[in-house]
DRENPA-3360 file (N, C-alpha, C; in nm, 2 decimals, always signed):
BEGIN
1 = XXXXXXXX = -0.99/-0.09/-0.05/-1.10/-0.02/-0.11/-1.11/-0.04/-0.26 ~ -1.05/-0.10/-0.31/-1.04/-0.13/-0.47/-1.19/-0.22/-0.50 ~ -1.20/-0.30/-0.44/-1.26/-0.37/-0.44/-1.50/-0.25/-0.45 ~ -1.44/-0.18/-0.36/-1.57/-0.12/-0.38/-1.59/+0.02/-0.51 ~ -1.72/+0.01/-0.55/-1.74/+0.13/-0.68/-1.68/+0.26/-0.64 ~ -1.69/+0.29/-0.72/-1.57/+0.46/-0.72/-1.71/+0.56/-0.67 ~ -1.65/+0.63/-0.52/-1.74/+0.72/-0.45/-1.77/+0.81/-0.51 ~ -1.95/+0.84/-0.50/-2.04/+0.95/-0.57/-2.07/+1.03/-0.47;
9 = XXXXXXXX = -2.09/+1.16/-0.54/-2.10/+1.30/-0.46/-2.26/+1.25/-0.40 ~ -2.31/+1.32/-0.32/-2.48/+1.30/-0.26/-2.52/+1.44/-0.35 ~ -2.45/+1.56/-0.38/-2.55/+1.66/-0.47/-2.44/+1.64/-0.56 ~ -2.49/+1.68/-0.70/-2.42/+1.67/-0.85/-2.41/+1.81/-0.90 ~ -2.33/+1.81/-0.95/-2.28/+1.94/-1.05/-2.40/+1.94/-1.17 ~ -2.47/+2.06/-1.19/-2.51/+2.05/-1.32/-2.44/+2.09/-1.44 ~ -2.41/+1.96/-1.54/-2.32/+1.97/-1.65/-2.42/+2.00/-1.76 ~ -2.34/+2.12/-1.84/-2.38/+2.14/-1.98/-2.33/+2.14/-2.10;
17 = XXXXXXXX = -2.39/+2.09/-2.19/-2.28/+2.07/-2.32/-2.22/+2.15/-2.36 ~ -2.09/+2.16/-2.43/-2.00/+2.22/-2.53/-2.07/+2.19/-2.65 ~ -2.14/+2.26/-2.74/-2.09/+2.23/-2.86/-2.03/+2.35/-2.98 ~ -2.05/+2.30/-3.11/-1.95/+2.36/-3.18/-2.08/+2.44/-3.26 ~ -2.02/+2.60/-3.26/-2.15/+2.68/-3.35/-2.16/+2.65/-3.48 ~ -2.07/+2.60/-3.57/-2.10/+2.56/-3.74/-2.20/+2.42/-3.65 ~ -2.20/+2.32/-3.59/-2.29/+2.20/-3.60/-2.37/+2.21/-3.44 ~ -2.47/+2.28/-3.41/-2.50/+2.28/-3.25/-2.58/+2.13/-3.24;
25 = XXXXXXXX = -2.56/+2.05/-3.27/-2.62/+1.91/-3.29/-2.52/+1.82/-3.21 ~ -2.35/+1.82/-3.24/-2.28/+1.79/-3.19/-2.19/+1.87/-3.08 ~ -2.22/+1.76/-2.97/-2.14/+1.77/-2.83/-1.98/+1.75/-2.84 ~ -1.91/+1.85/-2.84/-1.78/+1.85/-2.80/-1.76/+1.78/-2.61 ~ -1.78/+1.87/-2.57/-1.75/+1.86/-2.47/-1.89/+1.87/-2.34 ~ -1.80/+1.85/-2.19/-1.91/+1.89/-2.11/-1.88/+1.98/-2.01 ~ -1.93/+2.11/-1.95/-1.87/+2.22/-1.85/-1.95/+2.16/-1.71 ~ -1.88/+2.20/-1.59/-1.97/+2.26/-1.51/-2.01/+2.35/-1.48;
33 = XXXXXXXX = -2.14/+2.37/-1.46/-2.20/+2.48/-1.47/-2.21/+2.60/-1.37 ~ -2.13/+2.55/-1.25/-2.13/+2.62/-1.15/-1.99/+2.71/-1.15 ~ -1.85/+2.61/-1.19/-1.76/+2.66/-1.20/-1.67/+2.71/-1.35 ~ -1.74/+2.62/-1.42/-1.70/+2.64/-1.54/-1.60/+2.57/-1.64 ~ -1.56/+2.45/-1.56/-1.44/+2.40/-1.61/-1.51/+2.25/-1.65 ~ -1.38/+2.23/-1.80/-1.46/+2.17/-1.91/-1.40/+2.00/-1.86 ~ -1.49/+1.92/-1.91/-1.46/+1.78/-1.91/-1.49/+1.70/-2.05 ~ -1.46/+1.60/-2.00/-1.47/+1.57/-2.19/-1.62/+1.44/-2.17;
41 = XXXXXXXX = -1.65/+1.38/-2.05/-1.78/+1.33/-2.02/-1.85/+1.43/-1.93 ~ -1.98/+1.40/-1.96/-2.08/+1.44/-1.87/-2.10/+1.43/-1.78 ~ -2.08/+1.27/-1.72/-2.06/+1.18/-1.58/-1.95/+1.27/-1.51 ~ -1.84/+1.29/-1.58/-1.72/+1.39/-1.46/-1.72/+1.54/-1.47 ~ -1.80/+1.58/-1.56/-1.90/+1.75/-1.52/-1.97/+1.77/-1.38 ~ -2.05/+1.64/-1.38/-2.15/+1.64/-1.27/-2.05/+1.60/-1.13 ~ -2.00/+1.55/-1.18/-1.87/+1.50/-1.07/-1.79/+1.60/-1.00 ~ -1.79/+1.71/-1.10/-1.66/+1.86/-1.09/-1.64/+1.82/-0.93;
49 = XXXXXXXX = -1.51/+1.83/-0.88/-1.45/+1.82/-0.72/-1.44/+1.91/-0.65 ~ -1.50/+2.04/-0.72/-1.49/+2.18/-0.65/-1.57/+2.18/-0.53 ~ -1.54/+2.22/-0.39/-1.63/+2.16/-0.34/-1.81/+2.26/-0.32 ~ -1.79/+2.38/-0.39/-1.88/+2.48/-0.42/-1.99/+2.37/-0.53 ~ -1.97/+2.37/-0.60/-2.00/+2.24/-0.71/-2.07/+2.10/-0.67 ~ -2.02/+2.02/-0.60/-2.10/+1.89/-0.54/-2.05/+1.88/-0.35 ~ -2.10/+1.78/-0.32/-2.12/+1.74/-0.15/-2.08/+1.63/-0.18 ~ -1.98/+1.59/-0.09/-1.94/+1.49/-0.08/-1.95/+1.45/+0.07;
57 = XXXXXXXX = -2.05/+1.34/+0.10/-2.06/+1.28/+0.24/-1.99/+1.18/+0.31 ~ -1.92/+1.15/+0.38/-1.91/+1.02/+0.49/-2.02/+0.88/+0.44 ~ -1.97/+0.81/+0.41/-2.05/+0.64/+0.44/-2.03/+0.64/+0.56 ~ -2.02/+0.65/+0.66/-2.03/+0.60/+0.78/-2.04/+0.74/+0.91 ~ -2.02/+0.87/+0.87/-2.08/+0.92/+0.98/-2.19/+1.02/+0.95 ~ -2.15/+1.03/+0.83/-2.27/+1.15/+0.71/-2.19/+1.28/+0.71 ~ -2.12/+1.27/+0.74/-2.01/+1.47/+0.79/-1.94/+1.46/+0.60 ~ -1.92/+1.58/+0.57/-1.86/+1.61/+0.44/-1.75/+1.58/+0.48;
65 = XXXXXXXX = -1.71/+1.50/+0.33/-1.58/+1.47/+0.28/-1.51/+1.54/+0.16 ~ -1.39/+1.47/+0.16/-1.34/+1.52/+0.04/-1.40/+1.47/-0.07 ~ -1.35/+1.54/-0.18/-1.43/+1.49/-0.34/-1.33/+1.37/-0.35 ~ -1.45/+1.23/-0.40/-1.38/+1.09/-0.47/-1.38/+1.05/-0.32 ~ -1.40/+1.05/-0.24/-1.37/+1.00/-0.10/-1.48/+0.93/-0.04 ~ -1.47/+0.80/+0.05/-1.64/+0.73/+0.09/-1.61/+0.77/+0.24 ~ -1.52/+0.81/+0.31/-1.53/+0.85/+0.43/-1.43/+1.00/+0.44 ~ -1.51/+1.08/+0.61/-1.36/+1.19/+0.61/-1.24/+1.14/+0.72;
73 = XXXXXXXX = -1.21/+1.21/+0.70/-1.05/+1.21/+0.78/-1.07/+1.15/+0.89 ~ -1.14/+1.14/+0.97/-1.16/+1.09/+1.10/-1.22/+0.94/+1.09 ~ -1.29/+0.92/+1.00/-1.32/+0.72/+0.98/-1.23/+0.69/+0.91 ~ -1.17/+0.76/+0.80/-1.09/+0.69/+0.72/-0.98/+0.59/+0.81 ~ -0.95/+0.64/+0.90/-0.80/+0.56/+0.98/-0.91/+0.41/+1.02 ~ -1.03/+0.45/+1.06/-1.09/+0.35/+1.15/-1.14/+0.27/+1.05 ~ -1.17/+0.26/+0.95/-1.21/+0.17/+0.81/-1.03/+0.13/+0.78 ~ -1.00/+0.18/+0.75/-0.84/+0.13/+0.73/-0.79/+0.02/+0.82;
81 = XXXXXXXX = -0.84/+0.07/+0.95/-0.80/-0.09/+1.06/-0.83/-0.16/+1.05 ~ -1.02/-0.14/+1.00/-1.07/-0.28/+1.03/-1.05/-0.37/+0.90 ~ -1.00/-0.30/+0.78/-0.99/-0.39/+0.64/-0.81/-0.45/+0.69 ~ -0.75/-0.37/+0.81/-0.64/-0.47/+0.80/-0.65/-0.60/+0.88 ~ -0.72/-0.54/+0.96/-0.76/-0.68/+1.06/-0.84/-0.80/+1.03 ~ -0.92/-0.75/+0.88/-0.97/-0.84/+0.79/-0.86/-0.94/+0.70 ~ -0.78/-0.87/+0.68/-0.64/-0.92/+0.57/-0.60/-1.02/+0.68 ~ -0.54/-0.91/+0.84/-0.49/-1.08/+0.91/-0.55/-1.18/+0.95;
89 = XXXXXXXX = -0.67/-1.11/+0.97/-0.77/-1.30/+1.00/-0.75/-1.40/+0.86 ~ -0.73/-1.32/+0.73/-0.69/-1.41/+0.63/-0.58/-1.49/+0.57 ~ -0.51/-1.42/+0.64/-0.34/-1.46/+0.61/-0.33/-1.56/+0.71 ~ -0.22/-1.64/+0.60/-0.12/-1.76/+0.64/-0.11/-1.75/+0.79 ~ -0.11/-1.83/+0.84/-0.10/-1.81/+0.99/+0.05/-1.92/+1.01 ~ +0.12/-1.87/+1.08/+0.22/-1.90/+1.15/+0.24/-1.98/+1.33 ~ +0.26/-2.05/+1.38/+0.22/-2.05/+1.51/+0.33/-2.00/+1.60 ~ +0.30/-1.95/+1.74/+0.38/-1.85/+1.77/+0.52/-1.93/+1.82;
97 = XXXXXXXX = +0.48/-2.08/+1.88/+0.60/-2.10/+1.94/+0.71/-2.17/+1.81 ~ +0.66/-2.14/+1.66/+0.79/-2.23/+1.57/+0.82/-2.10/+1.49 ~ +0.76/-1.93/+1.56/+0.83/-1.81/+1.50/+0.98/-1.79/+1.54 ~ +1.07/-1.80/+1.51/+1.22/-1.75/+1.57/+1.23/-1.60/+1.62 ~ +1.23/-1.58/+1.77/+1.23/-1.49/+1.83/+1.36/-1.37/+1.82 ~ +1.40/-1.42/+1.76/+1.53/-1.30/+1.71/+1.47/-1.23/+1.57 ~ +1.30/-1.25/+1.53/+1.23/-1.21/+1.39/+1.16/-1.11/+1.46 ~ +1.18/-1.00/+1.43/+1.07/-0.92/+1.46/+0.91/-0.94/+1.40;
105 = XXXXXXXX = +0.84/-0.85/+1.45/+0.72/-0.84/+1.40/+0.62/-0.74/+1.38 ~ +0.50/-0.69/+1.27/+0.49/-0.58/+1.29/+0.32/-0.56/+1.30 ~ +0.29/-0.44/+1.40/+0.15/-0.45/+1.39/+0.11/-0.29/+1.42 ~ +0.01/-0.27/+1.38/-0.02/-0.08/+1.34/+0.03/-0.01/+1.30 ~ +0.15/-0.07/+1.18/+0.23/+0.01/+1.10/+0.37/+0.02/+1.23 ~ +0.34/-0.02/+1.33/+0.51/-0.04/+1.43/+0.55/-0.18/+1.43 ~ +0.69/-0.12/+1.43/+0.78/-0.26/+1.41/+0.85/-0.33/+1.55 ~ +0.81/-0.40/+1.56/+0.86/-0.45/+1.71/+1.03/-0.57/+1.68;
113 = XXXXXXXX = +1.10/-0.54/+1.77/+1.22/-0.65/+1.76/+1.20/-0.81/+1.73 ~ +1.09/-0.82/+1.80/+1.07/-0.99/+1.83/+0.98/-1.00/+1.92 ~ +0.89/-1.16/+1.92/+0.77/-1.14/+1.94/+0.73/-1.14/+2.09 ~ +0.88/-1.17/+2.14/+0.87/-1.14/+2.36/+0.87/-0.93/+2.35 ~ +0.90/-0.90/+2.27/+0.89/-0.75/+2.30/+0.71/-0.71/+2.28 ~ +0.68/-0.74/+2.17/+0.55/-0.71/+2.13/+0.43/-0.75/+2.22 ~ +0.47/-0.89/+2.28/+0.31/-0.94/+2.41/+0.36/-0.85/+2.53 ~ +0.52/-0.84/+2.59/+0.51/-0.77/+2.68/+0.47/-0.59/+2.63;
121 = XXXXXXXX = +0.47/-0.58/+2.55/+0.38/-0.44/+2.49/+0.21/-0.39/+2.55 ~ +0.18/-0.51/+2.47/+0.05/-0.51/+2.47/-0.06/-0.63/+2.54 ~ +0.04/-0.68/+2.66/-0.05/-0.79/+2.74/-0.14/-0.72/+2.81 ~ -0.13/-0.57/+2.85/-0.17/-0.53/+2.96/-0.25/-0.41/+2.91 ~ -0.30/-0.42/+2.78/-0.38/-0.33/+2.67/-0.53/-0.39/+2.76 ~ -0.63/-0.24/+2.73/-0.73/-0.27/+2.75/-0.82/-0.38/+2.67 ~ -0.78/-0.39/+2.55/-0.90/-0.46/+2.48/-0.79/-0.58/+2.48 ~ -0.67/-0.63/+2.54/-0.58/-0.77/+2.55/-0.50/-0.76/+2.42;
129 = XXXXXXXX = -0.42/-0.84/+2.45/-0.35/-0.93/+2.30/-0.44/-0.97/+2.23 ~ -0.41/-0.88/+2.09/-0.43/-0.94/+1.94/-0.40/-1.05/+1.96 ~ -0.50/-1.15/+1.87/-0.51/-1.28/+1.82/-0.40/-1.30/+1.72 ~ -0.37/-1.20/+1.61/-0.27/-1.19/+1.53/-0.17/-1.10/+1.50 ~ -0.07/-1.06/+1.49/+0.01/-0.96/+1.43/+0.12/-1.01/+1.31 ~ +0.16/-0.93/+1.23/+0.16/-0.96/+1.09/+0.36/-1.01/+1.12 ~ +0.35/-1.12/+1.06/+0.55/-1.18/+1.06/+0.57/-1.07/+0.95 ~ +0.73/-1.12/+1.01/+0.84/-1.05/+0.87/+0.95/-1.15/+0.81;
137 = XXXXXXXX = +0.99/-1.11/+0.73/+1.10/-1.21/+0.68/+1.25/-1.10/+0.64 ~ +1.36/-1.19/+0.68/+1.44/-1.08/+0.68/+1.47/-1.14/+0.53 ~ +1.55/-1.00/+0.52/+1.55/-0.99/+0.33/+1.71/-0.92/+0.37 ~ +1.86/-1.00/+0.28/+1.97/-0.94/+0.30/+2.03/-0.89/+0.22 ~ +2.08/-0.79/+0.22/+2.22/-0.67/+0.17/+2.25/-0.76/+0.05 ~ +2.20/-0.76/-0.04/+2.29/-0.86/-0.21/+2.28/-0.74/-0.29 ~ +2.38/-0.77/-0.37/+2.40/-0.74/-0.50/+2.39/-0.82/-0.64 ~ +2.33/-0.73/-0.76/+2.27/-0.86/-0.84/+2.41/-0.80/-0.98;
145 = XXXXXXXX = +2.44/-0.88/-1.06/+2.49/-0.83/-1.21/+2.47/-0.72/-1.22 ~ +2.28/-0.71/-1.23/+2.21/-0.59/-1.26/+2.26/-0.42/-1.19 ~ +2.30/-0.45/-1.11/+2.31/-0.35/-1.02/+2.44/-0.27/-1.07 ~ +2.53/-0.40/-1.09/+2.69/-0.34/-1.11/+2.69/-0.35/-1.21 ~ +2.67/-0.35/-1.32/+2.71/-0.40/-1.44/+2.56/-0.37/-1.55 ~ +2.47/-0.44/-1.60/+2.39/-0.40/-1.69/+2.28/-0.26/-1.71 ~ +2.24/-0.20/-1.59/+2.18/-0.09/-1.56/+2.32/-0.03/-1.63 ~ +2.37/+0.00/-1.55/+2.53/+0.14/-1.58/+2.51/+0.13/-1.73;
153 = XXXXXXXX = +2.53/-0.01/-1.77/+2.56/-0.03/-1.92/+2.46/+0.06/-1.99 ~ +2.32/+0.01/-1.99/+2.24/+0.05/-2.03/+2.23/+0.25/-2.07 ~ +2.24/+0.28/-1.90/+2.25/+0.42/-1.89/+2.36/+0.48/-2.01 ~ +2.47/+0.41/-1.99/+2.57/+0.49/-2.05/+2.58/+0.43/-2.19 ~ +2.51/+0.36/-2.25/+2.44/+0.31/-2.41/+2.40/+0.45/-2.41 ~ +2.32/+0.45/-2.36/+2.16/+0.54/-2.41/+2.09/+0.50/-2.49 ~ +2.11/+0.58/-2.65/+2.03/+0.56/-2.76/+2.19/+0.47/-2.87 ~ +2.28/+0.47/-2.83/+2.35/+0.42/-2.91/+2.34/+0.29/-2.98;
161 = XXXXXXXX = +2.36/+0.26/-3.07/+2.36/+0.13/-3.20/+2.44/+0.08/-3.23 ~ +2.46/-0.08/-3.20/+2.54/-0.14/-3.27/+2.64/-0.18/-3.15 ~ +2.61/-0.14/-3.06/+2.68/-0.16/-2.93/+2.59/-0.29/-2.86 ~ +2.62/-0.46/-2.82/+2.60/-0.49/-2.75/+2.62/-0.55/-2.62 ~ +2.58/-0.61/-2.52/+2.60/-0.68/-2.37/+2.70/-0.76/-2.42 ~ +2.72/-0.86/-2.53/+2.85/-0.92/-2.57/+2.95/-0.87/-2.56 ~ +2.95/-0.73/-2.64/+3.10/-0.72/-2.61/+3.20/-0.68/-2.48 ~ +3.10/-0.64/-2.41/+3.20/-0.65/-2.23/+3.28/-0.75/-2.25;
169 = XXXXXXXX = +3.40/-0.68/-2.18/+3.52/-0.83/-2.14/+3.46/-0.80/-1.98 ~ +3.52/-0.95/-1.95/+3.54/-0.98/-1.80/+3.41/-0.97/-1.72 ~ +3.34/-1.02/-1.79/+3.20/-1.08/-1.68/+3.17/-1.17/-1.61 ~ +3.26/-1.27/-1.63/+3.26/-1.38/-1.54/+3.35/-1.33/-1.42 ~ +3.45/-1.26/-1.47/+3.56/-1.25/-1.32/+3.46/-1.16/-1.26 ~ +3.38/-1.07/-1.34/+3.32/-0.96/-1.20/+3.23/-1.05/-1.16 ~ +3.13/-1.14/-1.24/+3.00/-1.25/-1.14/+3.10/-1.29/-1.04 ~ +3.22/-1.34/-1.06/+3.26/-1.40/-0.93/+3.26/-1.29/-0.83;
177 = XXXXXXXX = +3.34/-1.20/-0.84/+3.41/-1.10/-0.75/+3.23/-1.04/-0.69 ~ +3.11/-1.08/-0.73/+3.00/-0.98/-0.67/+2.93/-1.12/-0.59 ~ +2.97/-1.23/-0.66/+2.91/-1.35/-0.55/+3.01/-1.38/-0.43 ~ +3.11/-1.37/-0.42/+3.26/-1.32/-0.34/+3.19/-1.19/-0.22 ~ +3.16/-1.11/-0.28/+3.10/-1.00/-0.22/+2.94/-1.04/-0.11 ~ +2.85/-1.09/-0.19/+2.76/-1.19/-0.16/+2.76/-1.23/-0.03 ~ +2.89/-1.38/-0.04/+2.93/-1.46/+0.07/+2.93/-1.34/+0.19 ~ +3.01/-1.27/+0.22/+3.08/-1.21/+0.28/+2.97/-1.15/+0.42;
185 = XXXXXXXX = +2.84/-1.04/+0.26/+2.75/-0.99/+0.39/+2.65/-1.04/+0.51 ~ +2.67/-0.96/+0.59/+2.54/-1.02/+0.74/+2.46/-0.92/+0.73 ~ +2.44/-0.78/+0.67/+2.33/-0.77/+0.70/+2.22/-0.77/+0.67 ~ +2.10/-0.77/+0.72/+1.97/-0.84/+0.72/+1.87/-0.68/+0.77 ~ +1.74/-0.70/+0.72/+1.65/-0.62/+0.78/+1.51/-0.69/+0.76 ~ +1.40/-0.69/+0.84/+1.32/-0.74/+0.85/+1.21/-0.71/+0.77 ~ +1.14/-0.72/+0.66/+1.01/-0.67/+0.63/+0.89/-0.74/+0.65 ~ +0.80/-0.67/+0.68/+0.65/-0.74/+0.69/+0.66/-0.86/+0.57;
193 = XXXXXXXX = +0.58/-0.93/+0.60/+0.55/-1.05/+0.51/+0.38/-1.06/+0.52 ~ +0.33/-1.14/+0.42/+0.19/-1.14/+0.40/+0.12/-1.24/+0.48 ~ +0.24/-1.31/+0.61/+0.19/-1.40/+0.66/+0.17/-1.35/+0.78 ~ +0.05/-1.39/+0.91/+0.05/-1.39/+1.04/+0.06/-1.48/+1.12 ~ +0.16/-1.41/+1.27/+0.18/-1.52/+1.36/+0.06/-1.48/+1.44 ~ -0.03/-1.65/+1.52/-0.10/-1.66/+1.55/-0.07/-1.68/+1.75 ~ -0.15/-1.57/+1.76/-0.11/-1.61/+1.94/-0.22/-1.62/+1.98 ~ -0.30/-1.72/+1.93/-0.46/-1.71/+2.05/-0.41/-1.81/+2.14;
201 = XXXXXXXX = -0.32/-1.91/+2.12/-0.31/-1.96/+2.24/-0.20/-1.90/+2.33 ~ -0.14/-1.78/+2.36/-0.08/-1.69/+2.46/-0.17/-1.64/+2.51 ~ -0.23/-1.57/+2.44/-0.36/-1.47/+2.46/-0.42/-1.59/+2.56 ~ -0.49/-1.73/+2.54/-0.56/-1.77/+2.62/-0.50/-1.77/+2.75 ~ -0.35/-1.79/+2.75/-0.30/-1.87/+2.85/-0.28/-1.69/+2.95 ~ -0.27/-1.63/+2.89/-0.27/-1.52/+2.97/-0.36/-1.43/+3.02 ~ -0.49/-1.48/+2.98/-0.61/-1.42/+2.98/-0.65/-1.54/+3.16 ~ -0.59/-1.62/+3.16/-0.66/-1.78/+3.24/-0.60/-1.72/+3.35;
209 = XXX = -0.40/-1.67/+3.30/-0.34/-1.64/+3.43/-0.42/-1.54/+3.53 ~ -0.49/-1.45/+3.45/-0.50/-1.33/+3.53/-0.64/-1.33/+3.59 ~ -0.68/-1.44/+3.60/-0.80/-1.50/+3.66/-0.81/-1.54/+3.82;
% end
């Protein structure tokens, strides 16, 4: 939604000026007139989010919304899907038989183990297998310098002067002892990646079977 203008109320607050009694020529400020509360433009007077104050409508079913909002609660989820399912038709596509099946994958905000769990999920969905669902890339357990060593420092610096990252002893023996540490770990967790794996050809092949 970044992408679209910032949502306008359908009725407006009537804003009136602040000004100052020695100069009533100049505008301090701007109220709403309904509730009373000051803004410093005119544009966000008329704006006020009270909802006594302006109406704020649905783009897509016309039912009142919240203030700053282009849909209510009930399209919002359904606008939210279809701009994801816009992102995956645009994302990196992957193909499904060179995805490593020990990779999970995630689609509706659920995370599936791997991508034999996810079709056997959803083969037998009324509207079929998605075309796409979004990969992940596993990301592992490390530790950086940063973590052990320069943060702490920093914290426990504070404001002090005259103190710097040179004078630590022993930062090479700890880089080793944390890349030592490094080697050692397996674990792994999977996070969404910006890329999708592509199953229209399962989807075909499963759509033919069931013919």
């Amino acid at each position: 939604m970044t992408d679209k203008p910032r949502a306008e109320p359908k009725r407006r607050s009537i804003a009136q000026a602040l000004v100052k009694h020695s100069d009533p020529s100049k505008i301090v400020a701007w109220y709403c007139q309904h509730c009373g509360r000051v803004y410093k433009d005119k544009e966000d007077a008329e704006r006020c989010p009270k909802k006594e104050c302006t109406y704020w409508e649905c783009e897509t079913c016309g039912l009142e919304c919240s203030a700053f909002q282009w849909y209510c609660s009930s399209c919002l989820e359904t606008n939210r899907w279809v701009r994801e399912l816009e992102k995956l038709s645009r994302a990196e596509a992957i193909r499904a038989e060179d995805y490593p099946n020990d990779r999970g994958v995630v689609y509706e905000d659920k995370w599936y183990p791997c991508l034999d769990d996810f079709i056997d999920a959803h083969e037998h969905d009324d509207s079929g297998l998605p075309v796409r669902v979004w990969a992940t890339e596993p990301s592992e357990f490390q530790l950086t310098m940063d973590d052990v060593l320069y943060e702490p420092f920093q914290r426990w610096l504070d404001d002090v002067q005259g103190i710097l990252e040179s004078d630590i002893r022993g930062v090479k023996e700890l880089a080793a002892a944390v890349e030592a540490f490094n080697a050692k770990q397996i674990l792994t967790i999977d996070w969404q990646s910006n890329k999708a794996v592509d199953l229209a050809k399962i989807k075909k092949e499963l759509e033919e079977h069931e013919r």
